[in-house]
N, C-alpha and C positions, 0 to 999 in steps of 0.2 A: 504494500500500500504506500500510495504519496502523498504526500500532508504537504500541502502549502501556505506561507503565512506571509504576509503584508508588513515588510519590515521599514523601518526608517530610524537611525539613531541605533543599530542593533537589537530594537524589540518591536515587535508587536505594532504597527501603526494602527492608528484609529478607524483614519479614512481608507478601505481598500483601494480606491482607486488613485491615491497620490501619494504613493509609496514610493521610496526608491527602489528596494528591490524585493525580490520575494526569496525568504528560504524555503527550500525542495525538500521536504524532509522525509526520505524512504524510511521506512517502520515495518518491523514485525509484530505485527499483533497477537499473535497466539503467543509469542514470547516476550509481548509489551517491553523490548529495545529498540534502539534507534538502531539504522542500519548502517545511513549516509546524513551528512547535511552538506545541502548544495547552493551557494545562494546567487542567485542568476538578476543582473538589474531588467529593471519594469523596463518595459517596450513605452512608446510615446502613450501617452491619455488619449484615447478613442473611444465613444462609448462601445460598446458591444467586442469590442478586443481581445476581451484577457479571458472570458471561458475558452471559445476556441484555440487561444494561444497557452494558455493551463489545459486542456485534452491533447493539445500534440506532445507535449512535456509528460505526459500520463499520470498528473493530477487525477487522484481521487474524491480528496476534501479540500476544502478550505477553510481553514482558524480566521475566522477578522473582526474586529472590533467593532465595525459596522459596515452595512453596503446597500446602496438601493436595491429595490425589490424587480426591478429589468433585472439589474445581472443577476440576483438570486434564480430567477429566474433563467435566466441562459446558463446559468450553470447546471441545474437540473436541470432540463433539454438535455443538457450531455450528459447527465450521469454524472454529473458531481454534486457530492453533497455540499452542504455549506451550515457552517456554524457559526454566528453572528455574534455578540454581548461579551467577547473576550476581552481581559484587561493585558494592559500593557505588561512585558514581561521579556524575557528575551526568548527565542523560539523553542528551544530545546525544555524547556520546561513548560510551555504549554503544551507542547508534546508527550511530554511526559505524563502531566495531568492528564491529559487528553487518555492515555493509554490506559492509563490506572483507574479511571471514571470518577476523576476527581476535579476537574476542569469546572470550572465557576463559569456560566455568562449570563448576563443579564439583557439589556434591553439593547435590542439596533440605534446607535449611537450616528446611523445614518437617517437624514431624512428626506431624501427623495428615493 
């Protein structure tokens, strides 16, 4: 599995979509470790951009703080899940949480 997160400053960005880069985070879930962390910078701001360019990459999920509900939607079109209300943190430990079921989110901190 590949876990992607919205980074800027090395943790967690708020905004999905104005991030600098994203970490790639390969995961083994049946044995909740990290596999790989890859972190590749964000492509230009376009809307509708980054599900398709997170499917060729073979993004599963995505971690992010908040995101309109378009790309929530274009994500799942493709078969990506998405989990919104994450706080800022550096990647490898929301990952972790994320693994263990212990991952805290709260409310979509996006609003369009």
């Amino acid at each position: 599995m590949k876990i992607a997160i919205p980074v800027a400053g090395n943790q967690l960005c708020l905004h999905f979509g104005h991030c600098e880069r994203f970490a790639m985070i390969e995961v083994n879930e049946e044995q909740k470790t990290i596999l790989n962390v890859e972190y590749v910078d964000a492509p230009p701001h376009q809307p509708g951009l980054l599900p398709p360019w997170m499917k060729e990459r073979g993004v599963n999920l995505v971690i992010a703080g908040g995101m309109g509900a378009r790309a929530i939607g274009l994500f799942n079109q493709l078969g990506i899940q998405v989990l919104v209300g994450a706080s800022p943190d550096v990647p490898e430990n929301i990952v972790k949480a994320y693994l263990d079921g212990t991952l805290k989110t709260g409310q979509n901190v996006c609003d369009h």
